[in-house]
Every structure is written in C-alpha cells, then in structure tokens.
C-alpha positions as CSV (number, residue, x, y, z in Angstrom):
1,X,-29.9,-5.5,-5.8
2,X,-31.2,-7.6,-2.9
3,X,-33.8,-5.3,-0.3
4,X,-34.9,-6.3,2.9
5,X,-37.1,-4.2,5.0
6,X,-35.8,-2.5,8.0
7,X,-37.8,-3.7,11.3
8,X,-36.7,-0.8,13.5
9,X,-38.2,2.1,11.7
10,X,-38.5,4.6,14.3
11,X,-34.7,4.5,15.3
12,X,-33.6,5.1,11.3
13,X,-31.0,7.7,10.5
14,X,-30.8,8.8,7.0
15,X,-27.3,9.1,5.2
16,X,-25.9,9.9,1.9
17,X,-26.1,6.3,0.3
18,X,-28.8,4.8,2.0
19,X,-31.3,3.0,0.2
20,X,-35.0,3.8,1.1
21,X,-38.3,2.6,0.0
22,X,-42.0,3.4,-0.2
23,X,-43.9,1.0,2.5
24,X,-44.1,-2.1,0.2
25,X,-40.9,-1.8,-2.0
26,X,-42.7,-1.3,-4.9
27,X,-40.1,1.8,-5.2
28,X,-36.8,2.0,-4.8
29,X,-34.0,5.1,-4.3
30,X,-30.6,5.7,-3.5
31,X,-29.4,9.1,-1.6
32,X,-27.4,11.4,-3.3
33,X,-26.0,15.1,-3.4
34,X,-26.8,16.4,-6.7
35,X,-24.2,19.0,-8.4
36,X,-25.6,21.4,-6.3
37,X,-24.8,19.8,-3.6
38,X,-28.8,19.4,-2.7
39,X,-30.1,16.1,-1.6
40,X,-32.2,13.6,-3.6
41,X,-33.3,10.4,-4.0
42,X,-32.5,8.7,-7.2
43,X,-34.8,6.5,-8.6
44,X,-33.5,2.7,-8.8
45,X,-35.4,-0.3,-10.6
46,X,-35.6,-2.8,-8.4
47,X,-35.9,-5.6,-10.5
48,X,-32.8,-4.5,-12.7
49,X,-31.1,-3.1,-10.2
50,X,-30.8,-0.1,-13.1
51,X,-30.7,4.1,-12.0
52,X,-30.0,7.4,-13.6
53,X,-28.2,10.3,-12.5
54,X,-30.7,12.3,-14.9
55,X,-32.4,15.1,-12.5
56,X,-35.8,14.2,-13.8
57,X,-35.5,10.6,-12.2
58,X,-35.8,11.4,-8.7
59,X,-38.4,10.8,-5.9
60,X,-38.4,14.5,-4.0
61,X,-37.5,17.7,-5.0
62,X,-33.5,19.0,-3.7
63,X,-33.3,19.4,-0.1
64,X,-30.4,21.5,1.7
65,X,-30.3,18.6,4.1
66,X,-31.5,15.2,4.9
67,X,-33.8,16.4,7.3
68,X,-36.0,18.5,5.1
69,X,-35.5,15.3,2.0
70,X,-36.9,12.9,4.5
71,X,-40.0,15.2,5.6
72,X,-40.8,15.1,2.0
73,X,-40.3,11.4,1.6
74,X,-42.5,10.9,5.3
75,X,-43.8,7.6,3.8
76,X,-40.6,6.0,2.6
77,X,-38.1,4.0,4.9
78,X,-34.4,3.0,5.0
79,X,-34.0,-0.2,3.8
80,X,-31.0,-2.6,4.4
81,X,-29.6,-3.5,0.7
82,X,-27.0,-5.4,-0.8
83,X,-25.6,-4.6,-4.2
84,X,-24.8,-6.9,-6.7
85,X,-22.7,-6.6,-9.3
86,X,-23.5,-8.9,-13.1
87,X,-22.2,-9.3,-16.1
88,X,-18.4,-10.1,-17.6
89,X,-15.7,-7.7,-17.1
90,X,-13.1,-7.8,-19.6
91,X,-9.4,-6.7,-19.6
92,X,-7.8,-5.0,-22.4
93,X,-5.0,-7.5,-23.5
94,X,-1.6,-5.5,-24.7
C-alpha cells in the first residue's frame, strides 16, 4: 500500500474506508463497521500492506459514529492511499 500525507487537514471528512494515520505514519488503519455495526479502525502494516479483521487489532474502541471514533483518534489524520494488489492469481483449469 502506497501513503501519502493529506496537506489539508483541517477540511478532512472521515468515511467508512478511509485510511488514517498517526502524525508520522508510523501507524496505519482502515475504517470499518464491525459486526455490530460500531466503528473502528483496523490496524494495517504498512510495510506489508497486511490487516486483520480480529477485534483485538484495532486502534480505538467501537464508536456509534465516526464522530465520536475520530475524537478518540484526535491525533490521527486521513491519509490519501492507494492499494496495491501482489502476488499470482491462478485459475482453476477444467
């Protein structure tokens, strides 16, 4: 996954599948609605590009909304990211 900092960070508007990041992108997370339909950030390693839907791997706890998940996460910012997808896909041959 390529990151690039957001300049304009006083105009952000948080969304379900935004990518945000502590202040020097040494963390990484993904929004998400958990089964519960709760907000969270899910932990992503940037260098890998690797995550996990696992509960315990998040950066806040649930939030009803985006609002009260972004209060938490005060520090953190939207970032602008592109994701890219390695590795061989295979068909299965009939």
């Amino acid at each position: 996954m390529k990151i690039k900092i957001n300049p304009d960070k006083k105009a952000e508007e948080w969304h379900v599948g935004d990518v945000i990041s502590d202040g020097q992108c040494s963390h990484i997370a993904m929004i998400i609605q958990n089964a519960n339909c709760n907000y969270v950030a899910m932990d992503i390693v940037g260098s890998i590009g690797a995550f996990s839907l696992e509960e315990s791997n998040t950066w806040s706890n649930p939030c009803s909304t985006i609002q009260c998940l972004r209060d938490n996460l005060s520090e953190w910012h939207k970032v602008d990211a592109t994701l890219i997808i390695n590795g061989d896909i295979k068909q299965d041959e009939d």
